[in-house]
Residue frames as qw, qx, qy, qz and C-alpha x, y, z in Angstrom:
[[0.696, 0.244, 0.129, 0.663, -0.39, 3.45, -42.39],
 [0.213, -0.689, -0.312, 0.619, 0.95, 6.54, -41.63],
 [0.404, 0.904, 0.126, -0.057, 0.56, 9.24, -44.59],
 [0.705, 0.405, 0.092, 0.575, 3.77, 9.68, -46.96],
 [0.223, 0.383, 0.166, 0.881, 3.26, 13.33, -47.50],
 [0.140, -0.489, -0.652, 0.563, 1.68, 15.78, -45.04],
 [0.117, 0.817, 0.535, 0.180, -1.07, 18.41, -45.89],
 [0.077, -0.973, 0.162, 0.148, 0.21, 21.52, -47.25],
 [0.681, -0.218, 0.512, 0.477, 3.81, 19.46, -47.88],
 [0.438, 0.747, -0.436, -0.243, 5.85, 21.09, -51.17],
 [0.785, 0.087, 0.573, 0.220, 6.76, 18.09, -53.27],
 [0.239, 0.505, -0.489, -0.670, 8.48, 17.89, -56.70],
 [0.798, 0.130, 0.560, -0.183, 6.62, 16.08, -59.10],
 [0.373, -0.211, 0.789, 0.441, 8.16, 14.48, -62.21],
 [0.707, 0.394, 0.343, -0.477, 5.72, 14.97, -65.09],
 [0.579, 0.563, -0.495, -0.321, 7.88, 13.22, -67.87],
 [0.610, -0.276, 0.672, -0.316, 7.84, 10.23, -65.60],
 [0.689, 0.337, 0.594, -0.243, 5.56, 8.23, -67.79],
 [0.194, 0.713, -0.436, -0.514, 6.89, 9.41, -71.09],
 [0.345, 0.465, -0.792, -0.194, 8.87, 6.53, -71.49],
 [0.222, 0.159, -0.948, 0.162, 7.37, 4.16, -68.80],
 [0.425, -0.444, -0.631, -0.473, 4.04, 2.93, -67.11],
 [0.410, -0.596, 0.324, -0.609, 3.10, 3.89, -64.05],
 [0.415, 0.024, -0.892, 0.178, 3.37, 1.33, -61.21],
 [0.672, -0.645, -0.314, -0.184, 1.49, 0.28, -58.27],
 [0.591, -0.314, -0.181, 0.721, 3.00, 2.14, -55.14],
 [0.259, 0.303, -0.067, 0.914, 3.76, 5.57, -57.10],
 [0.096, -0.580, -0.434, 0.683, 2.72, 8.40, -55.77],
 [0.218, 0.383, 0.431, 0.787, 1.21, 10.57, -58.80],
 [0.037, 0.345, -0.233, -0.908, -0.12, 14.27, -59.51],
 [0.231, 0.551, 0.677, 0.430, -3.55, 13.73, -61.33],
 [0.183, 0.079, 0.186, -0.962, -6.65, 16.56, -62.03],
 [0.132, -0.430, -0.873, -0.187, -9.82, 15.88, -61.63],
 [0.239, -0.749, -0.611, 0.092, -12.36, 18.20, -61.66],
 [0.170, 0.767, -0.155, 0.599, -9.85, 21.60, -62.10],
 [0.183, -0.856, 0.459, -0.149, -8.05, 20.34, -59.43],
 [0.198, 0.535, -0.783, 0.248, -4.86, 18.82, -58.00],
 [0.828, -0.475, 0.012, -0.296, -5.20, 15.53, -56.29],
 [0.278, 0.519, -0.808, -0.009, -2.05, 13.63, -54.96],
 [0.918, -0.135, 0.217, -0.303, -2.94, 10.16, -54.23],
 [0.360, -0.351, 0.858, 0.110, -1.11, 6.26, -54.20],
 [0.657, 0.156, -0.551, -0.490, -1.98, 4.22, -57.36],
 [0.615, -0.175, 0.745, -0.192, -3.07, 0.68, -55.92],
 [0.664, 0.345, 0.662, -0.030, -4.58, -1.08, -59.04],
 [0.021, 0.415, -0.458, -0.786, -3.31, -0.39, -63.08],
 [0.728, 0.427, 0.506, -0.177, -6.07, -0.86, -65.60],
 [0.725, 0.355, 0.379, 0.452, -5.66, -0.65, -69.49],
 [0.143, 0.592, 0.167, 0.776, -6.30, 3.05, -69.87],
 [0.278, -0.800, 0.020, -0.531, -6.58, 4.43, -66.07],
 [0.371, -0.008, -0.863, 0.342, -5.69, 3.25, -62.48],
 [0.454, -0.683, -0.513, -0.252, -6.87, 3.31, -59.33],
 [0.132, 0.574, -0.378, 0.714, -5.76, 5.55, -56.22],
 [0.625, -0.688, -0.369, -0.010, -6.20, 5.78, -52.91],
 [0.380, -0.845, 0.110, -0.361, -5.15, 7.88, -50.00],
 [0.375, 0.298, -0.826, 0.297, -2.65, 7.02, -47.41],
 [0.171, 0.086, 0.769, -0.610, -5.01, 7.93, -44.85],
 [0.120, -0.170, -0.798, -0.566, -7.56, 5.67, -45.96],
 [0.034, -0.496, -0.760, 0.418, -10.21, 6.65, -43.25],
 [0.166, 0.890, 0.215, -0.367, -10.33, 10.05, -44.56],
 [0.353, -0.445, 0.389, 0.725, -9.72, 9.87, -47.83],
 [0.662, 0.559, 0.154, -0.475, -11.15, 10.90, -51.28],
 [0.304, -0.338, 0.823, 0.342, -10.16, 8.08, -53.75],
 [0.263, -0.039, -0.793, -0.548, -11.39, 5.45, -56.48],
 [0.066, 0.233, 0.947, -0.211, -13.49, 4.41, -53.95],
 [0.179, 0.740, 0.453, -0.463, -15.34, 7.97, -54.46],
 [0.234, 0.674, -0.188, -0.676, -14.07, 9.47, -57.58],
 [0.707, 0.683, 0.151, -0.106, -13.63, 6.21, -59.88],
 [0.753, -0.270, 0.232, 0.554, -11.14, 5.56, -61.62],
 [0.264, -0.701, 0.220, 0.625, -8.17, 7.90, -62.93],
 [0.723, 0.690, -0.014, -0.009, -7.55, 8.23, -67.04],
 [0.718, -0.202, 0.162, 0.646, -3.79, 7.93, -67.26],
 [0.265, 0.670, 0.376, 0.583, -4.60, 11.31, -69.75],
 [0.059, -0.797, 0.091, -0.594, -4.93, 12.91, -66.30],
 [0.767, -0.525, 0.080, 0.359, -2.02, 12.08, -64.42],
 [0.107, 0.963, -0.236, 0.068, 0.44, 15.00, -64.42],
 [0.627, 0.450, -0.629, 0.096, 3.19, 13.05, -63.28],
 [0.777, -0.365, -0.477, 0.190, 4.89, 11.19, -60.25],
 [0.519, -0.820, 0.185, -0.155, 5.72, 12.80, -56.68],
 [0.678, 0.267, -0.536, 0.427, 9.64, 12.32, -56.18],
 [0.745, -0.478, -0.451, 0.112, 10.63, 11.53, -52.95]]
């Protein structure tokens, strides 16, 4: 798949997204982990976190390596 969003890419991200509504599989979100910024695709919604991945999934740092996401730190969603 070819990557959404390209490295370095200025995006606006929505952080009152979730306010009213639950994230979906697909978005694109805006978490922090670790004092910093990661943007990543949710793939998988649990009760209290999800899971992410990368677009480019060869080289990418995701759930596979960080685990899943708290929904506590997801800043918000990446508008298109």
């Amino acid at each position: 798949m070819e990557p959404s969003l390209k490295e370095g890419q200025i995006v606006w991200v929505n952080n009152w997204s979730y306010l009213l509504s639950n994230p979906k599989v697909g978005d694109i979100v805006v978490f922090r982990f670790h004092n910093k910024e990661l943007v990543k695709r949710i793939t998988q919604i649990k009760i209290d976190s999800v899971e992410v991945v990368g677009d480019n999934k060869a080289d990418s740092l995701d759930s596979k390596d960080l685990g899943s996401i708290f929904l506590k730190d997801i800043i918000g969603k990446v508008w298109p």
